[in-house]
TILUM-770089 format. One record per residue: x, y, z of N, C-alpha, C, O in turn; residue number from 1. Coordinates in nm, 3 decimals, m for minus. Each point is the difference from the previous one (the first is absolute). Layout:
- nc1 / nc2 / nc3 / cac1 / cac2 / cac3 / cc1 / cc2 / cc3 / oc1 / oc2 / oc3 / seq
- X / Y / Z / X / Y / Z / X / Y / Z / X / Y / Z / NUM
...
END
This chain:
- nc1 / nc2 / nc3 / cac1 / cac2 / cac3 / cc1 / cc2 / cc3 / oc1 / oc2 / oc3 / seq
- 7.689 / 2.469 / m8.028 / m0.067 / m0.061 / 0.114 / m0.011 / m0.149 / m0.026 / m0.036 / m0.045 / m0.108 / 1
- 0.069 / m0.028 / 0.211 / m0.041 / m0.140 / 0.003 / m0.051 / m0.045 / 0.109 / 0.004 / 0.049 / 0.112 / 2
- m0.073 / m0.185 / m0.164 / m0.093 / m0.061 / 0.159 / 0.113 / m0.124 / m0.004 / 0.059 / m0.043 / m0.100 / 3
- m0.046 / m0.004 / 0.252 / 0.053 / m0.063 / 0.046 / m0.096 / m0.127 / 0.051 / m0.115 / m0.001 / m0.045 / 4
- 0.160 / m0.122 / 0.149 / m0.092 / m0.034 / 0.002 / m0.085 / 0.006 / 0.133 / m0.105 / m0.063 / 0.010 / 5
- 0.147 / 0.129 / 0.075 / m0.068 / 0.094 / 0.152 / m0.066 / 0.077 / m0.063 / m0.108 / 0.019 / 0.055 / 6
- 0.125 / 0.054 / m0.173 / m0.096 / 0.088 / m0.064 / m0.149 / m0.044 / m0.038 / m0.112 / 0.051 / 0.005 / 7
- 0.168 / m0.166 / m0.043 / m0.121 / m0.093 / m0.058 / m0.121 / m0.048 / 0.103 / m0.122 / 0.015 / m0.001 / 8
- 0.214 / m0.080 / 0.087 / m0.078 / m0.051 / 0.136 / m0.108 / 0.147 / 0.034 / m0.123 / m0.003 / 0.004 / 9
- 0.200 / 0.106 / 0.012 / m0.023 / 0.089 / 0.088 / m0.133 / 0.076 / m0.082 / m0.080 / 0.068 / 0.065 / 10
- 0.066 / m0.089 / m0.216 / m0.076 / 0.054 / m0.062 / m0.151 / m0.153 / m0.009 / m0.119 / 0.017 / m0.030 / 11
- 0.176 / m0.122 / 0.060 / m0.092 / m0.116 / m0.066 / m0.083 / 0.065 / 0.206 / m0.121 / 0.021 / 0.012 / 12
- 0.207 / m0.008 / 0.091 / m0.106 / m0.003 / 0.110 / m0.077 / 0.153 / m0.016 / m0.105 / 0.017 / 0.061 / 13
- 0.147 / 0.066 / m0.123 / m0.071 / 0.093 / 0.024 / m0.148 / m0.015 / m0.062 / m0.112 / 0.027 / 0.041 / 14
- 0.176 / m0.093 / m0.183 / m0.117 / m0.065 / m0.096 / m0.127 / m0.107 / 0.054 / m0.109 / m0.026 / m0.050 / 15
- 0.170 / m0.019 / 0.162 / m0.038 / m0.156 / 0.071 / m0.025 / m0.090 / m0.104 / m0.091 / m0.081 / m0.012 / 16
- 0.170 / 0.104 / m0.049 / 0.042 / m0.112 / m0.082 / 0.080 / m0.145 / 0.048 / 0.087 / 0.029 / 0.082 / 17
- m0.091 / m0.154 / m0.105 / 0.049 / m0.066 / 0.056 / 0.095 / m0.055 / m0.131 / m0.042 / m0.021 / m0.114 / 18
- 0.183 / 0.003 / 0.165 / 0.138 / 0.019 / m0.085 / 0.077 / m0.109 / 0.022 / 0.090 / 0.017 / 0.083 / 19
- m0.102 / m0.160 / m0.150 / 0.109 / m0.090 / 0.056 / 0.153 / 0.087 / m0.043 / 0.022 / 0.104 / m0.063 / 20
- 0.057 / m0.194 / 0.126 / 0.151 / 0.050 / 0.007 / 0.035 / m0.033 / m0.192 / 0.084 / 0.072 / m0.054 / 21
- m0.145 / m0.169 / m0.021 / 0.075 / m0.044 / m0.167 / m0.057 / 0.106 / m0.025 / 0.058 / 0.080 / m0.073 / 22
- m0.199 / m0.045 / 0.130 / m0.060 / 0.086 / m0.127 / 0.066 / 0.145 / 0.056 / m0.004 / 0.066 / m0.104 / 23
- 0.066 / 0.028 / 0.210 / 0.019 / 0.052 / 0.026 / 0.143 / 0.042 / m0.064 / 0.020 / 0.120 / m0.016 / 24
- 0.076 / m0.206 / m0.020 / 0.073 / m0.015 / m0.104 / 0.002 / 0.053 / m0.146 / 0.075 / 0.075 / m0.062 / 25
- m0.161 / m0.127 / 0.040 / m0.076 / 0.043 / m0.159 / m0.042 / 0.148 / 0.041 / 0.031 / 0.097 / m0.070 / 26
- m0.089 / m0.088 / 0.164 / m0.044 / 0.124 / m0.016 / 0.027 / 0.168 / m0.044 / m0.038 / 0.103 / m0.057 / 27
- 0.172 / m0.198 / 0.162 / 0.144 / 0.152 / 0.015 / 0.015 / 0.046 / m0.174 / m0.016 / 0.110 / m0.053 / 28
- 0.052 / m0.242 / m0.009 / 0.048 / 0.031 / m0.165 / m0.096 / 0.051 / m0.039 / 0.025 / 0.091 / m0.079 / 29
- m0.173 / m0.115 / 0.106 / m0.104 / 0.024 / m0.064 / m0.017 / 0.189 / 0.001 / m0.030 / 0.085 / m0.083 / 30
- 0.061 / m0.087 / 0.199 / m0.054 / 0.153 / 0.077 / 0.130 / 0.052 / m0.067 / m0.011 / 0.061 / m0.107 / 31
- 0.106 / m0.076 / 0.151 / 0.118 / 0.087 / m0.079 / m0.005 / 0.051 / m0.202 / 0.054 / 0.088 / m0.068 / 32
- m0.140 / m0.190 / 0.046 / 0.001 / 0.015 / m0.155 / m0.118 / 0.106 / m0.011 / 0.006 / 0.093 / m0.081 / 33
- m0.103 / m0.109 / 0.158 / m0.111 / 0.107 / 0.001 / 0.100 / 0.154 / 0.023 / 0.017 / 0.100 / m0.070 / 34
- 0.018 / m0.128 / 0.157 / 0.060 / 0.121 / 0.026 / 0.081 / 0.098 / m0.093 / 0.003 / 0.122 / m0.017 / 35
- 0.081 / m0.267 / m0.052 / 0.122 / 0.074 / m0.105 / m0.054 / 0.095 / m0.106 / 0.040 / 0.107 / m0.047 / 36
- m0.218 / m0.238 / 0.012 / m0.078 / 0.122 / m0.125 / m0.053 / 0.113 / 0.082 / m0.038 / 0.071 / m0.093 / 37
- 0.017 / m0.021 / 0.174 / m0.048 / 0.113 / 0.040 / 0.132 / 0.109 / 0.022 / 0.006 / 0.119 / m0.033 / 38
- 0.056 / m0.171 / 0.075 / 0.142 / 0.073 / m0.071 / m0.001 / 0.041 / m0.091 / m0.026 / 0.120 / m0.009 / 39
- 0.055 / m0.202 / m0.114 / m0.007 / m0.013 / m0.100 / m0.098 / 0.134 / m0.044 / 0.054 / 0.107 / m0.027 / 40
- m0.224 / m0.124 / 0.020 / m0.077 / 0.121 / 0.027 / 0.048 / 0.146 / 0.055 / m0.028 / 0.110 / m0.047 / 41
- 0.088 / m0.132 / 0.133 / 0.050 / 0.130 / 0.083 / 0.073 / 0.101 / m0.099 / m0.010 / 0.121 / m0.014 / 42
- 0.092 / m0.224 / m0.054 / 0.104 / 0.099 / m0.105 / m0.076 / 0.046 / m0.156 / 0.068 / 0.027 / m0.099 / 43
- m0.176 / m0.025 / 0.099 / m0.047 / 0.085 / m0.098 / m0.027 / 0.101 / 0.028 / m0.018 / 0.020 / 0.120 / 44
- 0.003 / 0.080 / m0.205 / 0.011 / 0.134 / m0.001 / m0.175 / 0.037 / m0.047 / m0.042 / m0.022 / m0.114 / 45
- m0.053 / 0.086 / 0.236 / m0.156 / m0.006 / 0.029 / 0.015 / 0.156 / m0.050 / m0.106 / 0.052 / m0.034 / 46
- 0.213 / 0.024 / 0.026 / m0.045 / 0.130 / 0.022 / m0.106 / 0.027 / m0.127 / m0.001 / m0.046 / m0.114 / 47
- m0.097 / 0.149 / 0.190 / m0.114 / 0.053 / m0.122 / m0.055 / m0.133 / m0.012 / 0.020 / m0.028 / m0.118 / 48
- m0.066 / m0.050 / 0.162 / m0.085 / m0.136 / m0.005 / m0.078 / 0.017 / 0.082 / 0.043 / 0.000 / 0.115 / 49
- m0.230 / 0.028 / m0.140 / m0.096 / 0.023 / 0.137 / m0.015 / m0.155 / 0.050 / m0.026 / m0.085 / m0.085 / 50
- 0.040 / 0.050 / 0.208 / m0.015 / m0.070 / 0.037 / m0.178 / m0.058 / m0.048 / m0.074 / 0.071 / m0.068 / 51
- 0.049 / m0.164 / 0.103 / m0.095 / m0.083 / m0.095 / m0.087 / m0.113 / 0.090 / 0.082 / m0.089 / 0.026 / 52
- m0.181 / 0.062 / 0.019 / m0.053 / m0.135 / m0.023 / m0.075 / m0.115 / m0.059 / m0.062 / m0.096 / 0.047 / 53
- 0.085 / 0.131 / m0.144 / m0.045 / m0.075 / m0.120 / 0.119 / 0.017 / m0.150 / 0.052 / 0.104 / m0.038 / 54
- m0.035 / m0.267 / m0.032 / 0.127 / 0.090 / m0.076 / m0.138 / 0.024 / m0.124 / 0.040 / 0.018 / m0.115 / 55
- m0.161 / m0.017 / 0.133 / m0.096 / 0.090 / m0.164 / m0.089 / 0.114 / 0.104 / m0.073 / 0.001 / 0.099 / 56
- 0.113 / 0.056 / m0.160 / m0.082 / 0.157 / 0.043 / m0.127 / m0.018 / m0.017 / m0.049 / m0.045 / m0.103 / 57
- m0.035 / 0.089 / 0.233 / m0.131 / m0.085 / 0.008 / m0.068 / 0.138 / 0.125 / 0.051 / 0.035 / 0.106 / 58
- m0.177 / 0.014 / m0.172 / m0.068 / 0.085 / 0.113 / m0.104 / m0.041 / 0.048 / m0.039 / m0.094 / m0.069 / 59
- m0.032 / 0.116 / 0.158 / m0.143 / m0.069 / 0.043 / m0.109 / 0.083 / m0.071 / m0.001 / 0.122 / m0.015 / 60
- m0.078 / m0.203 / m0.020 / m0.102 / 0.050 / m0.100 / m0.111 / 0.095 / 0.087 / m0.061 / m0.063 / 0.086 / 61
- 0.042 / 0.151 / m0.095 / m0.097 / 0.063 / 0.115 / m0.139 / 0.034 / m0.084 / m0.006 / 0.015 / m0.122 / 62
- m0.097 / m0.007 / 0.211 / m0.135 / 0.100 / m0.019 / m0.029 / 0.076 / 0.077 / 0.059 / 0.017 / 0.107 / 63
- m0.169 / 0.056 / m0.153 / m0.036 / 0.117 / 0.063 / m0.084 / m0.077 / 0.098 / m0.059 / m0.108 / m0.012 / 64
- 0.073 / 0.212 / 0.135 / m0.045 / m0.034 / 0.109 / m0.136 / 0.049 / 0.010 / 0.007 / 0.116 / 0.040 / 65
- m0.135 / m0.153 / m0.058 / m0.100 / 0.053 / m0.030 / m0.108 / m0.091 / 0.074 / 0.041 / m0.113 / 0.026 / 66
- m0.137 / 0.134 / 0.001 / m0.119 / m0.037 / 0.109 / m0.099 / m0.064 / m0.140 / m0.061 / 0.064 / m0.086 / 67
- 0.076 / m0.240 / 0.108 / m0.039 / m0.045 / m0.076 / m0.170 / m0.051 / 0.012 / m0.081 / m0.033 / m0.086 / 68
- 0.072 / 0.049 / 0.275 / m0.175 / m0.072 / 0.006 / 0.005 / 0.091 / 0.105 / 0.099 / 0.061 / 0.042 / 69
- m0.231 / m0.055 / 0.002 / m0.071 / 0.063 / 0.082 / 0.037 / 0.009 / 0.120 / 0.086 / m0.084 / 0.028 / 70
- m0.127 / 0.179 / 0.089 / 0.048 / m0.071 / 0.122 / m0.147 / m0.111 / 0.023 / m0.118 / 0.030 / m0.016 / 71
- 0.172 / m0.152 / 0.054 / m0.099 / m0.119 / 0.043 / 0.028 / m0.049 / 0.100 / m0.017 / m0.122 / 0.004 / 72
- 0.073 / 0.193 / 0.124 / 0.038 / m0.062 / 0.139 / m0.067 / m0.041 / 0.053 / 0.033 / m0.096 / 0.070 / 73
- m0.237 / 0.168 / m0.070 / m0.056 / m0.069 / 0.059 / m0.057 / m0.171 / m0.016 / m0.010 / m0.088 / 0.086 / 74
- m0.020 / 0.088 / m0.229 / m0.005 / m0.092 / m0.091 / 0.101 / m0.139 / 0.054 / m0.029 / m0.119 / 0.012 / 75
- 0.150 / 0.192 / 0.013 / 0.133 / m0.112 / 0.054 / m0.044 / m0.034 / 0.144 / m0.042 / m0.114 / 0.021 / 76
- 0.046 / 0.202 / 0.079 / m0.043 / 0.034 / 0.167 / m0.130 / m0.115 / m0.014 / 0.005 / m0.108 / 0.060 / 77
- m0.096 / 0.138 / m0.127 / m0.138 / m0.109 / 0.008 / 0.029 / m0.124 / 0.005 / m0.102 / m0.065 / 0.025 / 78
- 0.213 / m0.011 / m0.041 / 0.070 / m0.172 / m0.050 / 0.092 / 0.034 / 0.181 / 0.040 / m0.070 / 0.093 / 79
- m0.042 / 0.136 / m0.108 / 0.061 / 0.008 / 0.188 / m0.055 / m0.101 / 0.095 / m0.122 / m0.004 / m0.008 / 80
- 0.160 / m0.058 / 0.074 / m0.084 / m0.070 / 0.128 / 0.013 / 0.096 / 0.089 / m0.068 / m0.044 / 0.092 / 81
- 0.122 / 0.173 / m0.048 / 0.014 / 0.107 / 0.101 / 0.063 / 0.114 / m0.115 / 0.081 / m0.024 / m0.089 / 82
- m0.173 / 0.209 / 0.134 / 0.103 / 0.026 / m0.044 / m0.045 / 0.177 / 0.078 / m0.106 / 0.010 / 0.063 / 83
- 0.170 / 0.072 / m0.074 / 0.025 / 0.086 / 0.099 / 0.060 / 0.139 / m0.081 / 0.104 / m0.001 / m0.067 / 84
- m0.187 / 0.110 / 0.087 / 0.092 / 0.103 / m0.046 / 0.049 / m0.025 / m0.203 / 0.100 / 0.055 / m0.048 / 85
- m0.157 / m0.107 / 0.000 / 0.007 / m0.002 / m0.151 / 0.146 / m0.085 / m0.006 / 0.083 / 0.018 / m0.090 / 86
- m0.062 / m0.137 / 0.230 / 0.116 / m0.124 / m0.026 / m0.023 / m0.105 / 0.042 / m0.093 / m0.024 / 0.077 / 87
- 0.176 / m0.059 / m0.121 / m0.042 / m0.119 / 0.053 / 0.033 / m0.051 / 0.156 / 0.118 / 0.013 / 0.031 / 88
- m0.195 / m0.061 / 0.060 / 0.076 / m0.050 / 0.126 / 0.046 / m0.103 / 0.055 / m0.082 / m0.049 / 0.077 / 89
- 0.165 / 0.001 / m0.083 / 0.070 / m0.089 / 0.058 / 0.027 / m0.059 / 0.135 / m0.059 / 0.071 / 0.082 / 90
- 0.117 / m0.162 / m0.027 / 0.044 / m0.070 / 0.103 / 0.069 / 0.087 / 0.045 / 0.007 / 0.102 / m0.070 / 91
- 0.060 / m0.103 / 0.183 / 0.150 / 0.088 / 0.042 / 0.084 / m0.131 / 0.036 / m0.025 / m0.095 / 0.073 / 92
- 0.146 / 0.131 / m0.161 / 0.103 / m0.146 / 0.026 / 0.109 / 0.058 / 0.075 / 0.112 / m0.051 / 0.009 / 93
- m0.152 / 0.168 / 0.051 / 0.180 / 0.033 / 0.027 / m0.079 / 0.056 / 0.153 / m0.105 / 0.064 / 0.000 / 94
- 0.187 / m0.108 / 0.136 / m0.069 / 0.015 / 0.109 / 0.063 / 0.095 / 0.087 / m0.051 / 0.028 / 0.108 / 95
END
């Protein structure tokens, strides 16, 4: 695959990117060399390789999900300037 330089244009407006014509030049070589290494990539052999996002093996540290304080809603509800039904009440922004 190669980019041309209508390719370029056609990718800098989709981008709204704004593309003089020198630098649009450069670009083509630029984009074509990107391209060649991903090629390049293509021809290795992944089989039996789990795909990955991270290259260090990394899990999220978890805890137990456990009820750490009291219920104190009313306690919260009391700092309310309005409140209704054990919530808080609000404005209505949507008409």
């Amino acid at each position: 695959m190669s980019v041309d330089l209508s390719t370029v244009r056609h990718i800098a407006k989709l981008a709204r990117v704004r593309v003089e014509p020198e630098q649009a030049e450069a670009l083509v070589g630029e984009l074509n060399k990107i391209l060649e290494w991903v090629e390049q990539l293509d021809q290795l052999d992944t089989t039996g390789i789990a795909p990955m996002t991270s290259v260090v093996e990394r899990s999220q540290p978890l805890r137990e999900d456990i009820v750490t304080e009291e219920d104190n809603s009313e306690a919260i509800l009391a700092n309310a300037p309005v409140a209704a039904h054990g919530f808080f009440v609000v404005p209505k922004v949507v008409e």
